[in-house]
C-alpha positions in Angstrom: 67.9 -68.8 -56.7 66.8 -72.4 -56.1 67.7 -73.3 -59.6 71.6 -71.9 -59.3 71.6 -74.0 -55.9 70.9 -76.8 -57.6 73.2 -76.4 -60.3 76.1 -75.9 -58.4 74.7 -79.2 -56.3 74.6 -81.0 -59.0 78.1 -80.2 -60.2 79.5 -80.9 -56.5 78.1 -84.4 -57.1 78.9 -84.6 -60.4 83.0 -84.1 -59.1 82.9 -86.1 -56.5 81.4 -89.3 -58.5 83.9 -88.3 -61.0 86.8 -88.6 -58.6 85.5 -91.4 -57.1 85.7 -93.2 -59.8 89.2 -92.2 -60.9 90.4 -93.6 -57.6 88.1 -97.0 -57.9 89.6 -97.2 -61.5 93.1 -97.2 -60.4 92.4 -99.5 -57.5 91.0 -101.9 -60.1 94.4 -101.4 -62.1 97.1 -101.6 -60.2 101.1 -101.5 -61.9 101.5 -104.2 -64.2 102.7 -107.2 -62.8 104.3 -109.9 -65.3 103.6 -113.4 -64.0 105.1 -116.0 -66.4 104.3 -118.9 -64.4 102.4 -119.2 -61.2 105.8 -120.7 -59.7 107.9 -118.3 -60.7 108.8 -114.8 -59.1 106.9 -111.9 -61.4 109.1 -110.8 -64.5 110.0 -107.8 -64.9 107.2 -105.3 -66.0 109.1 -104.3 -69.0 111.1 -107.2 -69.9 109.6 -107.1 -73.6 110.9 -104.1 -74.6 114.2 -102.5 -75.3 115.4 -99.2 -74.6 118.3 -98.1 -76.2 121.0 -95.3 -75.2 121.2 -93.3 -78.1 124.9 -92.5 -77.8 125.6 -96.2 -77.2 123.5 -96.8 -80.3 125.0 -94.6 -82.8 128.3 -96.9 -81.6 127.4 -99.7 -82.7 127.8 -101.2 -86.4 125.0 -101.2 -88.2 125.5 -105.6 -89.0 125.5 -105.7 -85.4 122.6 -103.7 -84.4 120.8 -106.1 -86.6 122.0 -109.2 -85.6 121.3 -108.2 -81.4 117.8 -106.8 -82.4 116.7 -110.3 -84.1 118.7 -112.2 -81.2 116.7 -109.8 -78.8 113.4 -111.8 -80.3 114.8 -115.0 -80.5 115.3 -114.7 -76.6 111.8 -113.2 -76.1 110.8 -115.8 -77.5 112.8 -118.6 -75.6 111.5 -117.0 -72.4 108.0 -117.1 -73.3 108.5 -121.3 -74.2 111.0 -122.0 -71.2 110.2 -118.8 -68.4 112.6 -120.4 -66.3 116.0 -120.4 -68.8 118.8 -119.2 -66.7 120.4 -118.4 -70.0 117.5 -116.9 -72.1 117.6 -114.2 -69.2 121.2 -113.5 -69.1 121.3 -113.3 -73.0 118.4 -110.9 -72.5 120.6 -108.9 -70.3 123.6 -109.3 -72.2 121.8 -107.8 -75.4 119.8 -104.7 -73.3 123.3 -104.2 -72.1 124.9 -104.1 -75.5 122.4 -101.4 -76.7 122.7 -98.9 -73.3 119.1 -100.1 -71.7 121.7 -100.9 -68.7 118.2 -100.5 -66.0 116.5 -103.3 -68.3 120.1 -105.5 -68.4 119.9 -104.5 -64.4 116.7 -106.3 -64.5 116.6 -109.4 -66.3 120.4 -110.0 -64.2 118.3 -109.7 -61.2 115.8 -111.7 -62.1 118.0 -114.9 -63.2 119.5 -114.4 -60.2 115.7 -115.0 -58.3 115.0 -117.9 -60.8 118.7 -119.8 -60.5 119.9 -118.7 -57.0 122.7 -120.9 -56.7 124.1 -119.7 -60.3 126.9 -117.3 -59.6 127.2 -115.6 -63.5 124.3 -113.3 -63.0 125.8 -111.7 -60.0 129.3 -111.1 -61.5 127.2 -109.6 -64.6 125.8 -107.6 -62.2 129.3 -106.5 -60.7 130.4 -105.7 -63.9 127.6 -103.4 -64.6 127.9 -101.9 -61.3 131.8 -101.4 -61.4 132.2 -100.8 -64.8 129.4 -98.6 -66.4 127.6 -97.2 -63.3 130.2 -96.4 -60.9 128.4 -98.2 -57.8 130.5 -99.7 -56.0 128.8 -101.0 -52.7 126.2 -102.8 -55.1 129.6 -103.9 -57.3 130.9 -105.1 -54.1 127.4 -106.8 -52.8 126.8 -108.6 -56.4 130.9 -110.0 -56.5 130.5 -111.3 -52.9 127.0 -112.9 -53.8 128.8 -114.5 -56.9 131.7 -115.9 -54.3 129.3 -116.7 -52.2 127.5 -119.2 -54.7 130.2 -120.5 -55.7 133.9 -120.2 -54.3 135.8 -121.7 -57.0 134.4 -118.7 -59.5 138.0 -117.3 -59.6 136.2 -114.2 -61.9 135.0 -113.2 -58.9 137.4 -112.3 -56.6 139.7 -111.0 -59.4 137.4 -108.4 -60.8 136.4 -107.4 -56.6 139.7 -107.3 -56.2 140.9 -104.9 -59.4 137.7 -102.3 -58.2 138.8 -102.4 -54.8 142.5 -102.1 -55.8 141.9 -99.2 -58.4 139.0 -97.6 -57.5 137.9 -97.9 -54.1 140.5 -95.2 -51.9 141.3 -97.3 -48.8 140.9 -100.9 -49.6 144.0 -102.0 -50.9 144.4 -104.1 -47.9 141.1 -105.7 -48.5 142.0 -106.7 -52.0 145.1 -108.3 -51.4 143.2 -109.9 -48.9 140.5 -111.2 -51.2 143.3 -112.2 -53.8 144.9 -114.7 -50.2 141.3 -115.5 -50.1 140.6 -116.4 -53.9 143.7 -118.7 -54.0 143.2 -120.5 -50.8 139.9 -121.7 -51.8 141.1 -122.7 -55.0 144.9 -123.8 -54.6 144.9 -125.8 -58.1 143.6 -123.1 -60.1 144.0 -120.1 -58.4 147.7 -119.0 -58.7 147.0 -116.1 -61.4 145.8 -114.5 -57.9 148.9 -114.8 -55.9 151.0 -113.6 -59.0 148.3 -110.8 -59.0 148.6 -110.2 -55.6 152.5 -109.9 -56.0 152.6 -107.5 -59.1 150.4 -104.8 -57.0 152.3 -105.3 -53.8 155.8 -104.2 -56.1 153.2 -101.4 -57.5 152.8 -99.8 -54.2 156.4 -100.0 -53.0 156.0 -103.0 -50.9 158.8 -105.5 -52.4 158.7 -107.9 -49.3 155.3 -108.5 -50.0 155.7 -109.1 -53.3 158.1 -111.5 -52.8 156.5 -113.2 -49.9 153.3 -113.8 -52.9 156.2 -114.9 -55.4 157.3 -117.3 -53.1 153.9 -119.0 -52.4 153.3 -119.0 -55.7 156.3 -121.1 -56.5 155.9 -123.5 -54.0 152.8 -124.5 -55.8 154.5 -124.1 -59.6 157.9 -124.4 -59.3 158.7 -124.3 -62.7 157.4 -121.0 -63.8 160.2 -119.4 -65.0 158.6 -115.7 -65.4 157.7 -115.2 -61.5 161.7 -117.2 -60.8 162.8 -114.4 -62.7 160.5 -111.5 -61.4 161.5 -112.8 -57.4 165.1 -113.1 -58.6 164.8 -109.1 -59.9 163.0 -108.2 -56.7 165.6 -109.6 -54.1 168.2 -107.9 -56.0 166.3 -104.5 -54.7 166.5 -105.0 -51.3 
C-alpha cells in the first residue's frame, strides 16, 4: 500500500515538473521577433519566406515565375546589406504580391511604411491591395488618406479613393467628387485629369449641370483642350 502511494506520488511530481517546465520553456522562447538593426522597428517574423497562392501560381508563366523567385533573393539579400531600403521592401511586397502571399505583401508594405514614414507609395500599395484584391474598404480608405496625407501632390491618390468610393462604396458618391475638388485644388498645375474625372461621372449619374460646372473649371485652367470644348458644347445642347 505504501509502495502504490508512492508511485502515484512520484508520478504527481513527475507531471507537475513536467509542466512546469513546458511553461518555463516557452517563457524562455517567446514568438520570434526579427530585429534587423537595433534602430529599426522589428521586421516582420516571416519576411524570408514566400508563400504562394496556388491558384495565383498556376497563372503565372513559367519565365516569370523564375525571374520573381531569383528577384525575390536579390531583395532578401538587399535587405539583409541595407535593412533600411525603402525600395528593397516595396519590391519585396511587390513580388509576395505577384505570387498570392498578399498577408506577406501586407507586411513588408507596412513595414516600409514604419521605416520611411513620410513616403506616400507604400500606403497607396497598400490601398490597392485593400481595394482591389481584398475587398476592404475602410483599411483602402485609411491607407489612400495616409498616402494624401504624406504627400498632397500624389494625384494617384485621390484618383484611385475616389474610383473605390465612386464604384464600390454605396453612398459616397458625394465624397468622391469631393475628393476629386479636393485633389485638383491642391494641385491646380497637374491636377486637371480630376476635374475632367469629376465631370465624366457627374454626366454618368444624370447630373449634366455638374458636369458642366467641372468642364468649365477645367477650361479656365486649359483653355485649349479641344476634347472637354467639345464634350461641354454636347452637354449644353441637353439642357
Amino acid at each position: 500500500m505504501n509502495k502504490r502511494i508512492l508511485v502515484i506520488g512520484s508520478i504527481i511530481v513527475l507531471v507537475v515538473l513536467l509542466t512546469g517546465a513546458g511553461i518555463w520553456w516557452k517563457n524562455l522562447h517567446p514568438a520570434r521577433e526579427v530585429v534587423l538593426r537595433k534602430d529599426l522597428p522589428p521586421a516582420p517574423a516571416d519576411y524570408q519566406s514566400l508563400n504562394p497562392d496556388p491558384k495565383v501560381e498556376a497563372g503565372l508563366k513559367e519565365d516569370l515565375k523564375v525571374r520573381y523567385q531569383k528577384e525575390f533573393g536579390v531583395s532578401l539579400e538587399k535587405i539583409k546589406q541595407h535593412p533600411d531600403s525603402f525600395q528593397a521592401w516595396i519590391d519585396l511586397g511587390f513580388i509576395k504580391f505577384t505570387f498570392g502571399d498578399y498577408k506577406g505583401a501586407e507586411d513588408a508594405w507596412l513595414y516600409a511604411g514604419k521605416i520611411s514614414p513620410n513616403q506616400p507609395r507604400s500606403f497607396m500599395n497598400l490601398g490597392n491591395l485593400y481595394a482591389n484584391i481584398l475587398h476592404d474598404y475602410a483599411r483602402a480608405e485609411w491607407a489612400y488618406q495616409t498616402a494624401i496625407e504624406k504627400d498632397p501632390t500624389y494625384i494617384p491618390a485621390y484618383r484611385d479613393l475616389s474610383t473605390m468610393l465612386w464604384f464600390s462604396v454605396p453612398g459616397r458618391s458625394y465624397d468622391a467628387l469631393k475628393l476629386l475638388q479636393q485633389g485638383f485644388g491642391a494641385n491646380r498645375d497637374s491636377g486637371l485629369e480630376l476635374l475632367a474625372l469629376a465631370g465624366t461621372w457627374s454626366e454618368q449619374s444624370g447630373d449634366i449641370k455638374n458636369a458642366i460646372g467641372y468642364y468649365e473649371q477645367y477650361l479656365k485652367f486649359k483653355p485649349d483642350s479641344e476634347p472637354i470644348q467639345k464634350e461641354l458644347a454636347r452637354l449644353k445642347g441637353k439642357l
